[in-house]
C-alpha positions as protocol buffer text, in pm:
chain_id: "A"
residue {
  index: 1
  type: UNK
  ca { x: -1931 y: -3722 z: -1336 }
}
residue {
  index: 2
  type: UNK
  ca { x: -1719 y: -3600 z: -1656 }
}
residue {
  index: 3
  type: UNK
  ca { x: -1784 y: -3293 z: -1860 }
}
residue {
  index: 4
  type: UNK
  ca { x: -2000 y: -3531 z: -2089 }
}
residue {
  index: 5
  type: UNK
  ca { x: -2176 y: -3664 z: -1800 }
}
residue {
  index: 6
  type: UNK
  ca { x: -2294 y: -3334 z: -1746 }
}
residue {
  index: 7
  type: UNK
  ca { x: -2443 y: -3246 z: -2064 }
}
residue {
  index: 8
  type: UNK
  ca { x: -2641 y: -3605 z: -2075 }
}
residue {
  index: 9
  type: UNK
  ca { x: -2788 y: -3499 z: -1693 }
}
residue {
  index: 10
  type: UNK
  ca { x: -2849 y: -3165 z: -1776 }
}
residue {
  index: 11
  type: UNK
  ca { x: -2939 y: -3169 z: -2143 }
}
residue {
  index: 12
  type: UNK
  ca { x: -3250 y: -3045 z: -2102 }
}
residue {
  index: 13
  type: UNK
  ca { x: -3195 y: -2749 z: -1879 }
}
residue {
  index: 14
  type: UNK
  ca { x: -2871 y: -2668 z: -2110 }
}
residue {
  index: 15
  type: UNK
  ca { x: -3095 y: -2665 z: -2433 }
}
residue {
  index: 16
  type: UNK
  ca { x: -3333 y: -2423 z: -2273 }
}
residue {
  index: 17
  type: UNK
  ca { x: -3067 y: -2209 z: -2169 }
}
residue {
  index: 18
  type: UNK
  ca { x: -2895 y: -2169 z: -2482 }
}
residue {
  index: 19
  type: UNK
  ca { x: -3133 y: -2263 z: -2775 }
}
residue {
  index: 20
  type: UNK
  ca { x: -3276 y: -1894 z: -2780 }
}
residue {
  index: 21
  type: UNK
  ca { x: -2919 y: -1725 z: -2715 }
}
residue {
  index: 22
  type: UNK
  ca { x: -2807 y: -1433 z: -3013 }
}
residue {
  index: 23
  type: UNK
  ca { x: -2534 y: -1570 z: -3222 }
}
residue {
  index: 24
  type: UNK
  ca { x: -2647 y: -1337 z: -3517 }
}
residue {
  index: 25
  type: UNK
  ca { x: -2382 y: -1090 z: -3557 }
}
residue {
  index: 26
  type: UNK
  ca { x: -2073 y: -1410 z: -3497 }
}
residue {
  index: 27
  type: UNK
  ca { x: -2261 y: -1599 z: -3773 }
}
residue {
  index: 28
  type: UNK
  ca { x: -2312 y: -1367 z: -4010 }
}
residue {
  index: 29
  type: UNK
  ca { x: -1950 y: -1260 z: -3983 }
}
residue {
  index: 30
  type: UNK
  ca { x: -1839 y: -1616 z: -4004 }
}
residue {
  index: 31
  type: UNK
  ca { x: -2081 y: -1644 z: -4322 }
}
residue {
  index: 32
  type: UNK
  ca { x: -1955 y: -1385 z: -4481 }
}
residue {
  index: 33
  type: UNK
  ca { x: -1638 y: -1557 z: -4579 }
}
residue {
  index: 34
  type: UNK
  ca { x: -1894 y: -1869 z: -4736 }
}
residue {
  index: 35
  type: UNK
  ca { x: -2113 y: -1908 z: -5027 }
}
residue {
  index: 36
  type: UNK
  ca { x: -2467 y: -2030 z: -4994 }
}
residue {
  index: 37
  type: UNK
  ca { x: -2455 y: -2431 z: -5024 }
}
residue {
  index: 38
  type: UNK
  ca { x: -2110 y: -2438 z: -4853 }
}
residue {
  index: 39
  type: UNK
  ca { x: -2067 y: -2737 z: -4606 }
}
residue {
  index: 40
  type: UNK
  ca { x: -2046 y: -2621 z: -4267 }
}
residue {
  index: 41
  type: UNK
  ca { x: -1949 y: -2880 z: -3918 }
}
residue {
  index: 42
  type: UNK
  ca { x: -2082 y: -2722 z: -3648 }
}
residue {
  index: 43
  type: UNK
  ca { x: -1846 y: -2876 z: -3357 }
}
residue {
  index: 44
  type: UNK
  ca { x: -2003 y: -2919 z: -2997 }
}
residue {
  index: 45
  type: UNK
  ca { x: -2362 y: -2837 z: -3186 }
}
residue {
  index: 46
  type: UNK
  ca { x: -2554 y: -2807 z: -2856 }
}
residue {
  index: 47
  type: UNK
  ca { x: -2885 y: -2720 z: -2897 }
}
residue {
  index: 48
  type: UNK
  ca { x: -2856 y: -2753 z: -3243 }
}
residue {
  index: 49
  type: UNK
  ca { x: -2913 y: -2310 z: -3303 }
}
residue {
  index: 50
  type: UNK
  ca { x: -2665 y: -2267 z: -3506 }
}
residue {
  index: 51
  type: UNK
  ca { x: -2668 y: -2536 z: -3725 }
}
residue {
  index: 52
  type: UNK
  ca { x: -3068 y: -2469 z: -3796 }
}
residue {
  index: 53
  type: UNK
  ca { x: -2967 y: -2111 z: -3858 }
}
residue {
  index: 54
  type: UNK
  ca { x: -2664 y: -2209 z: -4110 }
}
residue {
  index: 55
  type: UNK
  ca { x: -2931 y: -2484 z: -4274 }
}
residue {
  index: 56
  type: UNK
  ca { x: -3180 y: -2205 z: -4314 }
}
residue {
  index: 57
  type: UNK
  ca { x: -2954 y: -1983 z: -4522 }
}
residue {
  index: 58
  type: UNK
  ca { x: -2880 y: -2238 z: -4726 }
}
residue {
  index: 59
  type: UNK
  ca { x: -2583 y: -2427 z: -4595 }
}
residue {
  index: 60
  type: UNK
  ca { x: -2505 y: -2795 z: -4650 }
}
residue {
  index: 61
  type: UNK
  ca { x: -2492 y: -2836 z: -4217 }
}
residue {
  index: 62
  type: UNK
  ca { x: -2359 y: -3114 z: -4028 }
}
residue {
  index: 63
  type: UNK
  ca { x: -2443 y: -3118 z: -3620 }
}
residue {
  index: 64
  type: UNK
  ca { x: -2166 y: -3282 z: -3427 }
}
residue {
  index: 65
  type: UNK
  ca { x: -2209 y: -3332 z: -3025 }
}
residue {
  index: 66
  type: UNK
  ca { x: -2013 y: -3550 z: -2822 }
}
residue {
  index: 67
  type: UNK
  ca { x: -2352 y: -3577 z: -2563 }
}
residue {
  index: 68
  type: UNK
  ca { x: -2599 y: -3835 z: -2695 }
}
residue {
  index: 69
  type: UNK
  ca { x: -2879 y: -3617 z: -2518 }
}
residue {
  index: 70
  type: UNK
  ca { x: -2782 y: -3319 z: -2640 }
}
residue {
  index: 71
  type: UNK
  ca { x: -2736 y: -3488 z: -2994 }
}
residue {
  index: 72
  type: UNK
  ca { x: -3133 y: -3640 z: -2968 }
}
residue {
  index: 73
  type: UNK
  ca { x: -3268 y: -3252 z: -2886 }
}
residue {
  index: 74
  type: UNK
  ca { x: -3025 y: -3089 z: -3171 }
}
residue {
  index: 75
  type: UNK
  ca { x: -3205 y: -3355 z: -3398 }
}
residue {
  index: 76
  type: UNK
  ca { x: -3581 y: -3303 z: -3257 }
}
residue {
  index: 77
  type: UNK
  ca { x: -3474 y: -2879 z: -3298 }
}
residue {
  index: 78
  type: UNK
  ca { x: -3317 y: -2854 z: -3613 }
}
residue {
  index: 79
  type: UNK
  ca { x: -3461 y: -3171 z: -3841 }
}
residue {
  index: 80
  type: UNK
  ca { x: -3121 y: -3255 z: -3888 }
}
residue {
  index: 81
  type: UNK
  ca { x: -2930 y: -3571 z: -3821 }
}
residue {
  index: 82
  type: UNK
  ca { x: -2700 y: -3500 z: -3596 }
}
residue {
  index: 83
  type: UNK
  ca { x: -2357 y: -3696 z: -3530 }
}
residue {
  index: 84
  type: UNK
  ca { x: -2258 y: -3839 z: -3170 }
}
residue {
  index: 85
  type: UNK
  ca { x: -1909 y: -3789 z: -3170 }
}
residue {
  index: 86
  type: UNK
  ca { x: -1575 y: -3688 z: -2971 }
}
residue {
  index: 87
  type: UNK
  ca { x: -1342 y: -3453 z: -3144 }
}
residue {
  index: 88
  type: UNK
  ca { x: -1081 y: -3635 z: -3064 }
}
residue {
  index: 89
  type: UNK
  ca { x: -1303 y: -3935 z: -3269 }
}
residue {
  index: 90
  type: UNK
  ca { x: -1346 y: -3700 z: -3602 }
}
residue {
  index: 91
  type: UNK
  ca { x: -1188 y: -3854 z: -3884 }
}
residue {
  index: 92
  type: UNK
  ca { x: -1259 y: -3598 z: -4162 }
}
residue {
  index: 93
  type: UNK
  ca { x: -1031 y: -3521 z: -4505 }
}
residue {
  index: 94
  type: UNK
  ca { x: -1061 y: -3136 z: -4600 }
}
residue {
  index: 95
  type: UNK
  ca { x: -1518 y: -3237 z: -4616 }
}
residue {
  index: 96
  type: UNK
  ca { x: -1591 y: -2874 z: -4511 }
}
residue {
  index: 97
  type: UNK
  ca { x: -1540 y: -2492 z: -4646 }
}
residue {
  index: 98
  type: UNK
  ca { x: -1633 y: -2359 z: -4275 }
}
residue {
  index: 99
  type: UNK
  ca { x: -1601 y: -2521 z: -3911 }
}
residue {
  index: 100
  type: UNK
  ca { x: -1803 y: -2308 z: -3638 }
}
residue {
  index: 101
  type: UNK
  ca { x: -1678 y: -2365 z: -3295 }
}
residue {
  index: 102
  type: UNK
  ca { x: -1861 y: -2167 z: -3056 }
}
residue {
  index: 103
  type: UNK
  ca { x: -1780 y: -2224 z: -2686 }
}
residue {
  index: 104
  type: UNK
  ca { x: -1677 y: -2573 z: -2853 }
}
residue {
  index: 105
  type: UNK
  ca { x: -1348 y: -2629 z: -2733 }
}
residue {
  index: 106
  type: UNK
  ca { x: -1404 y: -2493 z: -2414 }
}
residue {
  index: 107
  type: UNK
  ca { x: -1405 y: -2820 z: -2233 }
}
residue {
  index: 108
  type: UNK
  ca { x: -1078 y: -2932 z: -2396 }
}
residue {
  index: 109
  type: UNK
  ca { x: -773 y: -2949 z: -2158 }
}
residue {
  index: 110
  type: UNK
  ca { x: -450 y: -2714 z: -2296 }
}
residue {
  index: 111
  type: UNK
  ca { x: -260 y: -3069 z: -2314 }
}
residue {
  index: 112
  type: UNK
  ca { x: -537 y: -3211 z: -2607 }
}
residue {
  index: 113
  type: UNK
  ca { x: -592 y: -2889 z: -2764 }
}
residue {
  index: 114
  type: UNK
  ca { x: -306 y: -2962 z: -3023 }
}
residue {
  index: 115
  type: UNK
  ca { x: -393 y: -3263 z: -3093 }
}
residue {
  index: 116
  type: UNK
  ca { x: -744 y: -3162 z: -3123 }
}
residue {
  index: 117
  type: UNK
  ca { x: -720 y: -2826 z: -3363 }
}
residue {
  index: 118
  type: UNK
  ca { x: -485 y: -3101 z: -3537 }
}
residue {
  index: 119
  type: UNK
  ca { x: -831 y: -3287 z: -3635 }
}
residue {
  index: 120
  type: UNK
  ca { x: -1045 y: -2979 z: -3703 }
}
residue {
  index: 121
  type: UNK
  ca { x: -756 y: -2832 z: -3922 }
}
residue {
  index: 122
  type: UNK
  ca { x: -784 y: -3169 z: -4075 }
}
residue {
  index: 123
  type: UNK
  ca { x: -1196 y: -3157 z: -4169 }
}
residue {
  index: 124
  type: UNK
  ca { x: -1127 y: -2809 z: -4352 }
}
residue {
  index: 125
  type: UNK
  ca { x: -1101 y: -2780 z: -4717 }
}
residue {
  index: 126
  type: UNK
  ca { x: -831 y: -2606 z: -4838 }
}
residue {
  index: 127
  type: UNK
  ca { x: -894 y: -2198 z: -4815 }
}
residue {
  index: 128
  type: UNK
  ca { x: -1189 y: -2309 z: -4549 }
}
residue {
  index: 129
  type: UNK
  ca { x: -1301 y: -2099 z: -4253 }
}
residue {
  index: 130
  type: UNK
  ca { x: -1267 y: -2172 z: -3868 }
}
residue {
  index: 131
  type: UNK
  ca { x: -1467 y: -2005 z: -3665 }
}
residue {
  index: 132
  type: UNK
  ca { x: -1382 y: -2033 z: -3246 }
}
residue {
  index: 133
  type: UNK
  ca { x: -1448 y: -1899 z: -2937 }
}
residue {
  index: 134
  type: UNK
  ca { x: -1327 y: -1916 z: -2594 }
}
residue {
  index: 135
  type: UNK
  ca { x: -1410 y: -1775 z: -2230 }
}
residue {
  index: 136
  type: UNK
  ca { x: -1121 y: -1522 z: -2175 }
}
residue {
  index: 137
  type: UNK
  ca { x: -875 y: -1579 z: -1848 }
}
residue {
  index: 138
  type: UNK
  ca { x: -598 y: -1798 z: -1726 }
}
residue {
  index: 139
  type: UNK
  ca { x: -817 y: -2079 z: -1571 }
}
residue {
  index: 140
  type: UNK
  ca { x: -790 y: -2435 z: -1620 }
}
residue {
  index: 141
  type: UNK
  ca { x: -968 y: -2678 z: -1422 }
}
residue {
  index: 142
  type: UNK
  ca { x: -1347 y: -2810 z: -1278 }
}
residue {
  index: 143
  type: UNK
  ca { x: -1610 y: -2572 z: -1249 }
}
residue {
  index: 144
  type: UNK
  ca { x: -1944 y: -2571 z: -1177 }
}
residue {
  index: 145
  type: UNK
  ca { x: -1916 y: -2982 z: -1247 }
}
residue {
  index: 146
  type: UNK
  ca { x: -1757 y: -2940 z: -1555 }
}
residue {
  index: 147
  type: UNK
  ca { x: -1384 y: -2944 z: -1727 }
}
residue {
  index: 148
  type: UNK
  ca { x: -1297 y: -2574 z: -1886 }
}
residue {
  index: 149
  type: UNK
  ca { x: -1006 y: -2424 z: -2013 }
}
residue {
  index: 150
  type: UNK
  ca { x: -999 y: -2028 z: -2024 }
}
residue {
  index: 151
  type: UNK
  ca { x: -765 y: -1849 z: -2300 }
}
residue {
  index: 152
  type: UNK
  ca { x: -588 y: -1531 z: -2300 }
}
residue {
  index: 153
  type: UNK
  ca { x: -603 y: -1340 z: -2655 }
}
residue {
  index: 154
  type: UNK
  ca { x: -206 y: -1376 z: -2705 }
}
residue {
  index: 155
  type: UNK
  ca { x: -226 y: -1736 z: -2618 }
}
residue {
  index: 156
  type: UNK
  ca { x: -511 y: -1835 z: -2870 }
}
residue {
  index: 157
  type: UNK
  ca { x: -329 y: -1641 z: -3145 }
}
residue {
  index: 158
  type: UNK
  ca { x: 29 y: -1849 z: -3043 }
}
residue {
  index: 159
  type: UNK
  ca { x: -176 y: -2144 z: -3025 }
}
residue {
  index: 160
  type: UNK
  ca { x: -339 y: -2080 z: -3380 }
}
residue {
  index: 161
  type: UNK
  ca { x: -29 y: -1940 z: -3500 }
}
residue {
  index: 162
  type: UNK
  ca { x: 195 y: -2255 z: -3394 }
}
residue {
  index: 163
  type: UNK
  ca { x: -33 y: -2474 z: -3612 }
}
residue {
  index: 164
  type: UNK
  ca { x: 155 y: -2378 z: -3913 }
}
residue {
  index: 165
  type: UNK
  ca { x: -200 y: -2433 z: -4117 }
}
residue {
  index: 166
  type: UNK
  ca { x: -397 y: -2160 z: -4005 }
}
residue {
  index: 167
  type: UNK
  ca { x: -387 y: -1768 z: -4081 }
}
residue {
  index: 168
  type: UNK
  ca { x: -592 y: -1546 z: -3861 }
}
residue {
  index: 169
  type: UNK
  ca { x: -789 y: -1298 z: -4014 }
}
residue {
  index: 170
  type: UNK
  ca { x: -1002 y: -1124 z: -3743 }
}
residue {
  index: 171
  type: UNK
  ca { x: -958 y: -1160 z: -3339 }
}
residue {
  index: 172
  type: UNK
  ca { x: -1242 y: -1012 z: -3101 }
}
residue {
  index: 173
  type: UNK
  ca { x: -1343 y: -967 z: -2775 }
}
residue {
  index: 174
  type: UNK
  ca { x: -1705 y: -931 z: -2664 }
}
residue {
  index: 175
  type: UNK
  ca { x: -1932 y: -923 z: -2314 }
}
residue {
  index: 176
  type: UNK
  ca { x: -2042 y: -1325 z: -2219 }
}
residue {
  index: 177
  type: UNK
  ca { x: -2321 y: -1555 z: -2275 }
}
residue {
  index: 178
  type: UNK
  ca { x: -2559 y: -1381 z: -2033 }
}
residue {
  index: 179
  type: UNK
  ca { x: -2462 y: -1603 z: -1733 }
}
residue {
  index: 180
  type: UNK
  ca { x: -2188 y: -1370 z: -1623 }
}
residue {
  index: 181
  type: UNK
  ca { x: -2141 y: -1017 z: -1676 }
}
residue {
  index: 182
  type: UNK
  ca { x: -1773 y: -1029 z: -1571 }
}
residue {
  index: 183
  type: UNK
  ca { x: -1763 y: -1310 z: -1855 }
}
residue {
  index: 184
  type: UNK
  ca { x: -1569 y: -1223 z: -2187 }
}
residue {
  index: 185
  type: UNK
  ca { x: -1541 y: -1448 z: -2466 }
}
residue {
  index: 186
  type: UNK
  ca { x: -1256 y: -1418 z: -2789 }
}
residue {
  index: 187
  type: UNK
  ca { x: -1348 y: -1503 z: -3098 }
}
residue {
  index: 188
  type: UNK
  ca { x: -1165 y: -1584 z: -3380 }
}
residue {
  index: 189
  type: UNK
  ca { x: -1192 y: -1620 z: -3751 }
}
residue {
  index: 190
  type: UNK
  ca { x: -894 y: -1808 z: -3992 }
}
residue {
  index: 191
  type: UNK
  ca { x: -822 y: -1916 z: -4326 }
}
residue {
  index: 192
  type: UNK
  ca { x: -653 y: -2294 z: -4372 }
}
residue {
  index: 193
  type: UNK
  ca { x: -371 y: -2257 z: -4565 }
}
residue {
  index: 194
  type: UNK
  ca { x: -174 y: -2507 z: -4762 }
}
C-alpha cells in the first residue's frame, strides 16, 4: 500500500486524530502576513482544520488533498469543496496570496521535492506567503506504512534558498504533533519574490 493508500484506509482514524489538533499560534503567524479575503491553498488539507479556521476569519480557502477519503471528510467538516489532487498534478498561475503547508510535504521524497516547491512557488501570487513544516531529522524512507522525508533546519533553508523565488522570513523549531515527544517539527514562513 502507498502513502495515499494509507490515508484512504485510515481516513477516518487520521481525521479523528488530527481534526482537534492546535494549529492556533502557526496560523495566526502565517495570517499575519494576509489581509482578510486573501486566497489561501491549503496543500495536503487533511481533516480540513485549517482551512475551516482560515474560512472563518474571512479567507477566500481552497482544500487540496491528494486522498479522496480524506477529501470527502474535509468537505463534510469544513462545508467547503475540497479538491482531489496530487501536487505534483497542481497547475496553478500566481491564484493565491498565501499557501499553508503543514506536515504537507512530508510524504514527498528529497528527489520530487524540487520539482514539487517548483509547482507551489508557481500557485503564489507575486509577494505571497508560504507557510511549511517538516518533522526534523535525517530520515528518509517507510514508516509506520507510510513514505516520509525528515529535514534538518540548514537543509530546508538550502532547499528554500536554492529556489531562487523564495525569501525566508522566519524559521522555527517547536515540540511535535502529540504522537511523539522526541518529535520536532520546523516551520517556515517566505515571501515569493520576482
Amino acid at each position: 500500500m502507498d502513502t495515499i493508500g494509507y490515508y484512504n484506509k485510515y481516513a477516518s482514524a487520521i481525521f479523528e486524530q488530527t481534526v482537534e489538533q492546535d494549529m492556533e499560534e502557526q496560523r495566526k503567524t502565517f495570517t499575519e502576513y494576509l489581509e482578510e479575503g486573501d486566497t489561501i491553498l491549503d496543500l495536503g488539507c487533511g481533516s480540513g482544520r485549517d482551512s475551516l479556521a482560515f474560512y472563518e476569519q474571512g479567507f477566500d480557502v481552497t482544500p487540496l488533498d491528494a486522498s479522496e477519503e480524506m477529501c470527502k471528510l474535509a468537505e463534510i467538516h469544513t462545508g467547503l469543496e475540497v479538491l482531489n489532487m496530487a501536487y505534483e498534478d497542481m497547475e496553478f498561475d500566481e491564484v493565491f496570496d498565501g499557501v499553508w503547508g503543514n506536515e504537507a510535504l512530508i510524504h514527498v521524497p528529497e528527489d520530487e521535492i524540487d520539482s514539487v516547491m517548483e509547482r507551489v512557488i508557481e500557485a503564489l501570487c507575486q509577494g505571497g506567503i508560504l507557510y511549511l513544516s517538516f518533522q526534523e531529522g535525517d530520515f528518509e524512507g517507510i514508516q509506520n506504512g507510510r513514505y516520509f522525508c525528515q529535514y534538518t533546519q540548514e537543509k530546508l533553508e538550502r532547499l528554500l534558498k536554492e529556489t531562487g523565488r523564495l525569501e525566508i522570513q522566519k524559521i522555527w523549531v517547536t515540540d511535535g504533533n502529540g504522537h511523539d515527544e522526541d518529535e520536532h517539527l520546523i516551520h517556515v514562513l517566505a515571501k515569493k519574490i520576482s
